[in-house]
Each structure stands twice: as structure tokens, then as C-alpha cells.
C-alpha positions as CSV (number, residue, x, y, z in Angstrom):
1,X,0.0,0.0,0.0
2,X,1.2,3.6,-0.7
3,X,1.1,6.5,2.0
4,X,-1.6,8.0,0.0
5,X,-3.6,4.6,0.7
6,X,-2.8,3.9,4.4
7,X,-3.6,7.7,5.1
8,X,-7.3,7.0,3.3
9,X,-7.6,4.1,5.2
10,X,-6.9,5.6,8.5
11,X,-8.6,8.8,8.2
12,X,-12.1,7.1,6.9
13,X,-11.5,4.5,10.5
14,X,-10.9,7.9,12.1
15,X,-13.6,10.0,10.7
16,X,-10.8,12.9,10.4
17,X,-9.7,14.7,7.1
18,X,-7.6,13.2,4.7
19,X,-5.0,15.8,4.2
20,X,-3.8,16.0,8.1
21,X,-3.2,12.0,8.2
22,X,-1.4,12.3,5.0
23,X,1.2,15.2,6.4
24,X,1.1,13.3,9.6
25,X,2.1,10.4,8.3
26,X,4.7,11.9,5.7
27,X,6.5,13.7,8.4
28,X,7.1,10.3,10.3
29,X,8.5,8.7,7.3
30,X,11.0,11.5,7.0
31,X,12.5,10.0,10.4
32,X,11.8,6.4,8.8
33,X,9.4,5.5,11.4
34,X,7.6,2.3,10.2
35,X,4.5,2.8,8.7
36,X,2.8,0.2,10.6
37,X,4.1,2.4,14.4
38,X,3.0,6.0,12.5
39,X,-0.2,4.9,12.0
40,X,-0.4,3.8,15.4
41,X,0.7,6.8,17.0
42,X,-1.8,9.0,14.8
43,X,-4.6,6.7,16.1
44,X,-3.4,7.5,19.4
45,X,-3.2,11.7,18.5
46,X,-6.9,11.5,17.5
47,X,-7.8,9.5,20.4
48,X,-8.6,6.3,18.7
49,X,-7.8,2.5,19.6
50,X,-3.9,1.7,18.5
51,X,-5.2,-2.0,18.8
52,X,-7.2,-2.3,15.6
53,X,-9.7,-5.4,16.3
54,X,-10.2,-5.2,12.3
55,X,-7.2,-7.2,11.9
56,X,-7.0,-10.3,9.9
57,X,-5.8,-13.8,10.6
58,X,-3.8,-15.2,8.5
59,X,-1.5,-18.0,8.0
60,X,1.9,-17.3,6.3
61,X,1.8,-18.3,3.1
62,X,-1.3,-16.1,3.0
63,X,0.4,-12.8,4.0
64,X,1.7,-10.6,0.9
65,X,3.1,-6.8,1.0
66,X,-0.4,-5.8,0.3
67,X,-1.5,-6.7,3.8
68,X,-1.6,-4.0,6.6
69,X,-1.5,-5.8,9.8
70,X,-2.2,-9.1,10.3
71,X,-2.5,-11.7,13.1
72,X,-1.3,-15.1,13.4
73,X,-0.5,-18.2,15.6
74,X,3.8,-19.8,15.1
75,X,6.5,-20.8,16.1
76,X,9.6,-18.7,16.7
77,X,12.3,-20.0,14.7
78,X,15.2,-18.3,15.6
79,X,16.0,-14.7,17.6
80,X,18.9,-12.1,17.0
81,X,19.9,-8.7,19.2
82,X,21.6,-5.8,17.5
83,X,21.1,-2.3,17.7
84,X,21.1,0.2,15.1
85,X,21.1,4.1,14.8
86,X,17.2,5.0,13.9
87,X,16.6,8.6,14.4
88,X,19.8,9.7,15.7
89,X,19.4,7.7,18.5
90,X,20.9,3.9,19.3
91,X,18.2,1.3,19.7
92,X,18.0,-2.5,20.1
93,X,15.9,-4.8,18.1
94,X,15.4,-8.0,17.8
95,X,15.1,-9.7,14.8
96,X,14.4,-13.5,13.4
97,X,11.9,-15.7,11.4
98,X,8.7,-17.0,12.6
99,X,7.1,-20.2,11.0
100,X,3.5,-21.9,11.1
101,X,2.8,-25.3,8.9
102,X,2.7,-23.2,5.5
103,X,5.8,-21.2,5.7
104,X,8.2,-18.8,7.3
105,X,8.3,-15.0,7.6
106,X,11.4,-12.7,8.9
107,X,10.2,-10.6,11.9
108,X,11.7,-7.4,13.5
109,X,10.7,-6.2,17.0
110,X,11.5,-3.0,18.3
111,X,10.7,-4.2,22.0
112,X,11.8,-6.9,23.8
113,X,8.9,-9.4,23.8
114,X,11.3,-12.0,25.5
115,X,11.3,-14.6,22.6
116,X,12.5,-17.6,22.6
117,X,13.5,-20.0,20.0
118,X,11.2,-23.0,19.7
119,X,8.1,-21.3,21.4
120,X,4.8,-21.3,20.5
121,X,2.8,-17.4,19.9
122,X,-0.2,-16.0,19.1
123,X,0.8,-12.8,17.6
124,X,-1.9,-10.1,17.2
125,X,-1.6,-7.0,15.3
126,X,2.0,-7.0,13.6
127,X,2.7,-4.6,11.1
128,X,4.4,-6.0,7.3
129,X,6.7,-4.1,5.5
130,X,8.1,-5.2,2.3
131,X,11.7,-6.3,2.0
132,X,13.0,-7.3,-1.3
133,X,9.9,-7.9,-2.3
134,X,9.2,-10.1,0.5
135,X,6.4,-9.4,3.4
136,X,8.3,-9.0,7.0
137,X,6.7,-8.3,10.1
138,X,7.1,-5.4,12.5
139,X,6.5,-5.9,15.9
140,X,5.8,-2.3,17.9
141,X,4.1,-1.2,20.8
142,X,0.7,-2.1,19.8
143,X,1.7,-5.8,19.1
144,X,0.4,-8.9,21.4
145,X,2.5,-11.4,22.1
146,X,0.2,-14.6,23.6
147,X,2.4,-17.4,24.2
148,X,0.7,-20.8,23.3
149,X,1.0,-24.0,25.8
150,X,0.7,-26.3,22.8
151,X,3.7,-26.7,20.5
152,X,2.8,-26.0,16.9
153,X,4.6,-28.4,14.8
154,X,6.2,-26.7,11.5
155,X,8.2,-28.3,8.9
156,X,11.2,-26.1,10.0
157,X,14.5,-26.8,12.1
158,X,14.1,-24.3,15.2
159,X,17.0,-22.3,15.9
160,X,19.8,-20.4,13.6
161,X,22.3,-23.2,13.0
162,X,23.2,-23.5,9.5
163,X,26.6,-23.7,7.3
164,X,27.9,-21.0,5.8
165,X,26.6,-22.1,2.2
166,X,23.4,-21.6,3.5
167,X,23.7,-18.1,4.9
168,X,22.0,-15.5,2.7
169,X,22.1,-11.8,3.4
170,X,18.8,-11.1,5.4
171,X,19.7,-13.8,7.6
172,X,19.6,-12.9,10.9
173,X,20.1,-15.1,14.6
174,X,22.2,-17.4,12.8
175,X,24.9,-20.0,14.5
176,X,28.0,-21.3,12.9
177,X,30.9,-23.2,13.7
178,X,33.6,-22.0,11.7
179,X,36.8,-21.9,11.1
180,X,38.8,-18.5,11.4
181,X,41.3,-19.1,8.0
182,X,42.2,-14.9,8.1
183,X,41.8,-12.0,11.0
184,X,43.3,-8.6,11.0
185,X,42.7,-6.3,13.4
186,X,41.6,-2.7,11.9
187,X,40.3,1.1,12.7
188,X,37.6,2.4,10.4
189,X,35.7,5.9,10.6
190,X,32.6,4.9,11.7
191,X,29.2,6.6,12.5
192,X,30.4,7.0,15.9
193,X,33.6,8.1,14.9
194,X,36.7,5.3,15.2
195,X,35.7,2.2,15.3
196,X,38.4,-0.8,16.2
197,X,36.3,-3.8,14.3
198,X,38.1,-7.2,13.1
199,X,38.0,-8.4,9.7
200,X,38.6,-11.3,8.0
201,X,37.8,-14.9,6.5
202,X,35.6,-17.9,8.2
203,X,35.4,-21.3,6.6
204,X,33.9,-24.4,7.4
205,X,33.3,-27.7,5.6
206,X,31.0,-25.6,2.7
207,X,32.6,-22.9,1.4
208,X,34.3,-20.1,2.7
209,X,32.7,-16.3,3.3
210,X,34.3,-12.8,5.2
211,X,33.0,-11.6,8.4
212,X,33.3,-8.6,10.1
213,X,33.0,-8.3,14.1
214,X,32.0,-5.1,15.1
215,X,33.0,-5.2,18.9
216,X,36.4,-7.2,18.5
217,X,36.1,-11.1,20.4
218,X,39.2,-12.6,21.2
219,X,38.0,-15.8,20.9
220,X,38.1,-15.1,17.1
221,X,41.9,-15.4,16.7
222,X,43.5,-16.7,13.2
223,X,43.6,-20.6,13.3
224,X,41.1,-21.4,15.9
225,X,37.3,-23.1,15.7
226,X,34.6,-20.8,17.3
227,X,30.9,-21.5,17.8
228,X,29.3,-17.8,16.7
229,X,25.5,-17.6,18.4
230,X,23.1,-14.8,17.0
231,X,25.4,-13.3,13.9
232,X,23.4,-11.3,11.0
233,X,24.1,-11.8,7.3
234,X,24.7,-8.6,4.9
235,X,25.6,-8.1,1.3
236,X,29.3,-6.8,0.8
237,X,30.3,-6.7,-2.5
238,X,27.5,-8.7,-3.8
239,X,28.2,-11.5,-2.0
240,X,27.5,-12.6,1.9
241,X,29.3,-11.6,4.9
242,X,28.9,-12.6,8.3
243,X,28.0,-9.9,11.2
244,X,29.4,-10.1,14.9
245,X,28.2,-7.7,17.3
246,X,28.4,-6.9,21.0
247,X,25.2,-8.8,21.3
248,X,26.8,-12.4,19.9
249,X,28.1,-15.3,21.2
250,X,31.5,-16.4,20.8
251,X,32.8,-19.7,22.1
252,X,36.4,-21.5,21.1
253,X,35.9,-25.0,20.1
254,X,38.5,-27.4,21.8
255,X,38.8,-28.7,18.2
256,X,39.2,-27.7,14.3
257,X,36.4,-27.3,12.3
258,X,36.8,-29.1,8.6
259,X,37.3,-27.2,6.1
260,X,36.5,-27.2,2.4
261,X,39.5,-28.2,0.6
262,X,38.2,-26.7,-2.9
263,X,35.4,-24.6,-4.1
264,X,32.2,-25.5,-5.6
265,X,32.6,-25.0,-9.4
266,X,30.1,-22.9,-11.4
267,X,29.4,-22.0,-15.4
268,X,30.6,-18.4,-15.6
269,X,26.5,-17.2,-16.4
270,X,25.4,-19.3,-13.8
271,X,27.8,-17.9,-11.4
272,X,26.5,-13.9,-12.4
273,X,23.1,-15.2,-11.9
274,X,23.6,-15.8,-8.0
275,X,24.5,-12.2,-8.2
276,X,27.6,-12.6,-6.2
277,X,29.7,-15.0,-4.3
278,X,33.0,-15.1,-2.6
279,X,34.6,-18.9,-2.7
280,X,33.8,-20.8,-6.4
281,X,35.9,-22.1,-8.6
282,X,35.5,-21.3,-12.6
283,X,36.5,-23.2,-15.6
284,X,37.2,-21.7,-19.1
285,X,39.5,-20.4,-21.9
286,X,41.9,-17.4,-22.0
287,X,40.5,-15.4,-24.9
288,X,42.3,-12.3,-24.4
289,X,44.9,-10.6,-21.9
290,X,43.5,-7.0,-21.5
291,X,45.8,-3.5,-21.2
292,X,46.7,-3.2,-18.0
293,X,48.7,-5.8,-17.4
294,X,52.8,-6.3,-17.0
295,X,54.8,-5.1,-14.3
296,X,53.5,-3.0,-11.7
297,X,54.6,-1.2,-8.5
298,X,52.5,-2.9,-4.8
299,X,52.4,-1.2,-1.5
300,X,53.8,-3.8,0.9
301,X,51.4,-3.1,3.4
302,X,47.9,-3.4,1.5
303,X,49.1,-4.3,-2.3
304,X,47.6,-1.4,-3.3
305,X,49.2,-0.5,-7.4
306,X,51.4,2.3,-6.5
307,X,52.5,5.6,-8.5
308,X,55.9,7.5,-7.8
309,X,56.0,5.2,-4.7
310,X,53.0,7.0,-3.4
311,X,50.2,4.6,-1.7
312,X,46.8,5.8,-1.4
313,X,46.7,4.4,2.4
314,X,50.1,4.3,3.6
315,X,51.6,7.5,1.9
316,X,55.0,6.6,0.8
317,X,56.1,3.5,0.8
318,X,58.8,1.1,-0.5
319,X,57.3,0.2,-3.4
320,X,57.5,-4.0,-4.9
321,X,57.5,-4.9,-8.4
322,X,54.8,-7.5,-9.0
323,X,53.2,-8.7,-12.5
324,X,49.7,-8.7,-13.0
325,X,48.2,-10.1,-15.8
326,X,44.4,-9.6,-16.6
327,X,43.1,-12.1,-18.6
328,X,39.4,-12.3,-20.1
329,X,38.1,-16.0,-19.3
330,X,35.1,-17.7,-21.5
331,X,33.6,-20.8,-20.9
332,X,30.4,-20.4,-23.6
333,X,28.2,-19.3,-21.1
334,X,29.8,-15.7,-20.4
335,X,32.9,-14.1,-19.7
336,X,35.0,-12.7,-16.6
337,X,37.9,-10.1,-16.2
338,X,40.1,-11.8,-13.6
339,X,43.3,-10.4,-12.8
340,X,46.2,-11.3,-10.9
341,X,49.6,-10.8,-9.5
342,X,51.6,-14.4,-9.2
343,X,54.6,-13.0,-8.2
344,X,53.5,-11.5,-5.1
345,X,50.7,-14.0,-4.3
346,X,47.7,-11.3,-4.2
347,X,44.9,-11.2,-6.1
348,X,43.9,-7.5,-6.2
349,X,41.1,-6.6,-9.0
350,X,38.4,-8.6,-10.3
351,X,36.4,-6.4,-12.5
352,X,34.2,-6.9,-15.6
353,X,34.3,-2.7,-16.7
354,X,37.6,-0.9,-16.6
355,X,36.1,1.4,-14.5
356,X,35.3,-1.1,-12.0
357,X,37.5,-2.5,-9.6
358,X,36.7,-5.5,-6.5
359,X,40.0,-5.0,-4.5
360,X,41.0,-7.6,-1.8
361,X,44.3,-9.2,-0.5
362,X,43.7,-12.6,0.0
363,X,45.9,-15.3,-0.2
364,X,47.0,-16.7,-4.0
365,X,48.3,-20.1,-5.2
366,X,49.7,-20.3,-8.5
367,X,50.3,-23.7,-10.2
368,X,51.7,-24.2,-13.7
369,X,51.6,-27.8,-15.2
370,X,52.3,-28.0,-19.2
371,X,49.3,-25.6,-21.1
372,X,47.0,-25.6,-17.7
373,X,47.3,-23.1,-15.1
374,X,45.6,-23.0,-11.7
375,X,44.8,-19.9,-10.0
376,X,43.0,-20.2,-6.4
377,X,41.2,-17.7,-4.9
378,X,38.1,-16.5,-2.6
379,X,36.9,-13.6,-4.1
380,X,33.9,-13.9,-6.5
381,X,31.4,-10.7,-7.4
382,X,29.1,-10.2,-10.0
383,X,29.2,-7.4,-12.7
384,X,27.9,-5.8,-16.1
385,X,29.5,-7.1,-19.5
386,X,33.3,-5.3,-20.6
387,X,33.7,-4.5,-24.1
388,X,36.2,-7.4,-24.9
389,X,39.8,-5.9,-26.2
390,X,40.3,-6.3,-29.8
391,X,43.1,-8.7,-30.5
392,X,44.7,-11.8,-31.1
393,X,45.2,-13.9,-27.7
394,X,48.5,-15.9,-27.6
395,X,47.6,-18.9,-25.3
396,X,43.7,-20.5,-25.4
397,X,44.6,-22.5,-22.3
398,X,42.6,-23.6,-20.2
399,X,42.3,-21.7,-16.6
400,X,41.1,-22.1,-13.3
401,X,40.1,-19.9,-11.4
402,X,38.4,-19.0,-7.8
403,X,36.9,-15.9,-8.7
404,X,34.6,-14.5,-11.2
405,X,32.8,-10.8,-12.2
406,X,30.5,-10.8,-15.6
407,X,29.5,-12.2,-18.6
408,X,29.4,-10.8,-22.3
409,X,27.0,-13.2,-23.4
410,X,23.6,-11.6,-24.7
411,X,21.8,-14.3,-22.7
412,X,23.5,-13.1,-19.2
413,X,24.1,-9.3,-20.1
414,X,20.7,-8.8,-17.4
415,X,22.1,-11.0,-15.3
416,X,22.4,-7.8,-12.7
417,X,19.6,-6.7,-13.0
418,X,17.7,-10.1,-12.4
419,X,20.5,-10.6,-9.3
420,X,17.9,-9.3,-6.2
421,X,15.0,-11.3,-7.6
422,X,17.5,-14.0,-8.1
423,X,18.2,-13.5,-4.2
424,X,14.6,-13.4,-3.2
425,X,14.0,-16.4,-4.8
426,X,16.7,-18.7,-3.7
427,X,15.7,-17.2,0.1
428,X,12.0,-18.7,-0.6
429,X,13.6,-22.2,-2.2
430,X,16.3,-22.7,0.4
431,X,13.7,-22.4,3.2
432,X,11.2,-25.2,1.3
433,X,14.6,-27.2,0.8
434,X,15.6,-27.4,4.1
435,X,12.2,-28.5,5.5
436,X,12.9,-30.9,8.0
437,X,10.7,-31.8,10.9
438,X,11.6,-29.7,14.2
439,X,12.9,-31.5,17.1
């Protein structure tokens, strides 16, 4: 529903004119109040009932971004703490995904109903917002939260454990045991000002994805196992990354958690299509070597390409020679800009437009055995089409290689723009794929 509609809606419930909702309730969503909690507290301006009794009940494959509020009976599925700046001001939500026999639904409660994972609600009057074009529920003040002595059985596992593969960003409550393969310690401006945050690379036995920790655990040293309880999932570069915050759990596992020893392999198209990864491994020809590459001067500190010995981070630095070679890979389904550096072991661009650049400095291996060469790596994001160079190349061998950017082919060339639905709808199928009945 648009403003225009909810303000309609609320002023003919009110009996009040039109035009005073409507500014009412566009003021509020300058401050990004949820619609659902402005028209609430309008209801509660005019001196009407913030509890509507008009509110439907629904089950959750029945609730679409068209709905309003709606009221339902499930079972909570999982429950994550953060806070986040809304309004200028720090606040704490909680976050998760409900479930009844027909579904699941993402939830985010800005009060503290005192959820737990695996209980049974009744929970009347939440508000829906959409979210990459998926309903989500708010639940505010005028919420009720009935907790239910019978246990609804749903066709979901209850709590956040899954494997990293599984993680989408969205996800929120999630628990992992992981491996920690990279972690550097770093000080970014933040909203607050400096912020001291870790960085780095988690693996387990699926595949391998960054993380960042927000209020630095020492538990999550390079080289140990750690069990992480209520992380979040965003997108960095296209591609997942997993959230620590003050609110998680971290716990050091007396023992090593296995580790993938390769990547999953993907068609080049198919890999655009997911709209970005970080670990996969891609198979195709050398078509072309693009301008750019040769010899080059590296910062030592970041890898950064350097010019008169100047790095953009560190200022001036001692400056290495490296080669980097950026070669345009095609395996029939699209192509991908991938460039490296062998002789430093870095991999820093992977880019499919010259004016595009992933950076990262991750670790590189660099085999060589008769026409095939191997490049690993764990860096994988998802682009528009380059204009392929116009020349002869002078090697067709086959490559390797664990990273990938963008394909050329007319088939894939909207590939980036289909990547959110793409998203949404692997979010919807991994949840019916991984019905299993809850303990």
C-alpha cells in the first residue's frame, strides 16, 4: 500500500480529514518511522484505539506486501539482538523468522517481547513491511505477544544453526561453527567516529565467506574453531558476509572445524546469476589478456598499485614490483575479467568494466603444469559485460580460477539486474529445501 492509501484508510477508520493524516504520516517517514508504528501513533493523536480489532488472521503463506496488519499463531524460529542508529538515537531490536505449517516470515521487534527460540505465539496485530519484495513483520508497541502451551509443529528446524553455504544476506540469529582461516585487526571511521572492528575470512566444511565483528572477540583469533551464536548476514560486494556484534556469542571449540578443501565449481553465467559470491571455482578459456597488465609497483602493506612510490593508504612506501596479468576467461556461457599478480601472491582486482574495480588481498596459489594453469582464490562478485579488447590472444589454455565478475553473453548481459530477484527467490527455495521436521 502507498502513504496515499494507508492515510485514506486511517482517516475514513478515524472519521478525520484526509490531508492531516497524509502530512502526519509523511513527516514520520522522513524519520523512517515504520509505517505500521506512525499509524499507530496517529490513532493515538486523535484519540482512537492503537489496537485495531479489524485485523485479519492469517496463515503465512497467505500474508503478501499488500496486507496492513495481520494476526497469526507460530512458532519462533530463531532470535537475534543488535542495535542500530534509527533517528539519531541507538536502539535495540530483535530480529528473526517466525514459521506456522505453510511457511516462514522474517520478523523485526522493536521491543523486547522475550522470545525464545522454539516457542509457541499468538501474535496479534503485527505490522508487514516489504523487503526485497518479500512481506516481514514489525512488531511495535501495539503488538500482542500470547504465548501458546501447545507446541505448533512446523516443517522447519528451530533455531539459527546452519553452514555458511546456506547463509543469505537477510539472515539474521544465525549460528556457525567455523573456522577462522584470516583475522586482522583494523580502525575504520565509523558513525560514531573510530571504530576498532576485526576483519577477515571464516570457513567451514562448505565454502568459505568474510566476516566482520563489530566489537572485536578474542575468541576469534587466526587458526582457531569458534561456535558464533546470533550473527546477521549482509551483502558486501555482492556476496554474503557474516556480522558479529556486541550482542553475539563467541565460544572457542577445543577442536578444528573441517574445512572445504576446494570450491564449488560454477558455469561463468550461472555464477552472475547468484548475483555474487566469494569462494567458487570457474573453468574456461583465456581469450584475451587486457591493457593493463605487466609489471607493476604494490604497496607492501595493502598491495595497493602504487604511483611515484605513493600509496593511497600508507603514503609513501617502499614500493615492490609485481606482474599482474588480466586475462578475459570464457567458458560459452559468459565471460570474466580476472586479474592477478603471481609473483606477489595477491589477487587485487576482479572487475568486468575498466572502471570497475573489486580489490581484496587474500591469499593466491599459482600452479603451472604443461598448457593448464591454476589460480585459487576466494573472491567472486558479479558485474555488467566489458567491451572485450580487440586482438589476437596468444595462449587459449585452459584456466582455473576461484573468482569470477560478468558475462558478455547476450543471454547473461541482465544477469544484474535479475541478481535481487535472483536472491529473493533462492531465500524462498532454500527455506522449502531445508524442511525438515523440528525437534
Amino acid at each position: 500500500m502507498s502513504l496515499d492509501d494507508h492515510a485514506e484508510e486511517l482517516a475514513s477508520d478515524l472519521g478525520v480529514d484526509k490531508q492531516e493524516v497524509t502530512q502526519k504520516l509523511e513527516k514520520m517517514a522522513e524519520y523512517n518511522v515504520p509505517m505500521t508504528e506512525a499509524k499507530q501513533s496517529v490513532r493515538r493523536e486523535y484519540g482512537g484505539d492503537s489496537r485495531d480489532t479489524g485485523v485479519p488472521t492469517r496463515e503465512i503463506d497467505e500474508i503478501s506486501t499488500d496486507d496492513s496488519n495481520v494476526s497469526m499463531t507460530a512458532r519462533v524460529l530463531s532470535v537475534g539482538k543488535r542495535s542500530i542508529k534509527y533517528g539519531g538515537e541507538r536502539h535495540v531490536i530483535f530480529e528473526g523468522e517466525l514459521a506456522d505449517q505453510t511457511g516462514k516470515i522474517s520478523y523485526t521487534a522493536w521491543e523486547d517481547f522475550g522470545l525464545e527460540a522454539g516457542e509457541t505465539v499468538r501474535v496479534g496485530n503485527a505490522g508487514l513491511r516489504d523487503w526485497e519484495g518479500e512481506p516481514e513483520l514489525n512488531l511495535g508497541e501495539s503488538t500482542d505477544i500470547e504465548r501458546v502451551a501447545e507446541s505448533l509443529s512446523v516443517p522447519y528446524d528451530v533455531g539459527g544453526d546452519a553452514t555458511l553455504a546456506e547463509l543469505e544476506p537477510g539472515d539474521r540469529g544465525v549460528t556457525v561453527d567455523v573456522q577462522v582461516l584470516e583475522s586482522e585487526q583494523k580502525i575504520i571511521d565509523g558513525r560514531d567516529g573510530e571504530t576498532e572492528i576485526l576483519s577477515g575470512v571464516l570457513a567451514d566444511e562448505t565454502t568459505r565467506l568474510p566476516f566482520t565483528d563489530w566489537d572485536p572477540h578474542p575468541q576469534i583469533d587466526e587458526g582457531s574453531g569458534v561456535h558464533i551464536e546470533n550473527g546477521f548476514v549482509r551483502e558486501f560486494r555482492d556476496a554474503p558476509s557474516v556480522h558479529v556484534s556486541e550482542f553475539s556469542t563467541v565460544t572457542r571449540l577445543n577442536r578444528p572445524v573441517q574445512v572445504a578443501e576446494s570450491a564449488p565449481r560454477y558455469e561463468i553465467g550461472e555464477a552472475v546469476d547468484a548475483g555474487g559470491l566469494f569462494d567458487v571455482e570457474l573453468v574456461g578459456n583465456v581469450v584475451a589478456v587486457r591493457d593493463g597488465s605487466g609489471l607493476v609497483e604494490r604497496c607492501p602493506e595493502c598491495g595497493r598499485v602504487v604511483q611515484s612510490s605513493q600509496c593511497r593508504a600508507h603514503g609513501t612506501v617502499e614500493a615492490e614490483d609485481d606482474l599482474r596479468v588480466k586475462a578475459i576467461l570464457d567458458d560459452g556461457t559468459g565471460t570474466v575479467t580476472a586479474a592477478t599478480s603471481p609473483a606477489s601472491g595477491r589477487w587485487p582486482t576482479a572487475c568486468s568494466r575498466p572502471s570497475t574495480t573489486t580489490r581484496t588481498t587474500r591469499t593466491l596459489r599459482v600452479t603451472r603444469s604443461g598448457p593448464r594453469t591454476t589460480w585459487s582464490h576466494r573472491q567472486v562478485r558479479g558485474s555488467t559485460a566489458c567491451s572485450l579488447r580487440a586482438c589476437s590472444p596468444r595462449s587459449s589454455a585452459s584456466t582455473t580460477i576461484r573468482a569470477a565478475a560478468a558475462s558478455s553473453t547476450p543471454q547473461a548481459r541482465s544477469s544484474r539486474t535479475r541478481a535481487s530477484t535472483n536472491r529473493t527467490s533462492r531465500r524462498s527455495s532454500r527455506g522449502r529445501s531445508r524442511r525438515r521436521s523440528s525437534r
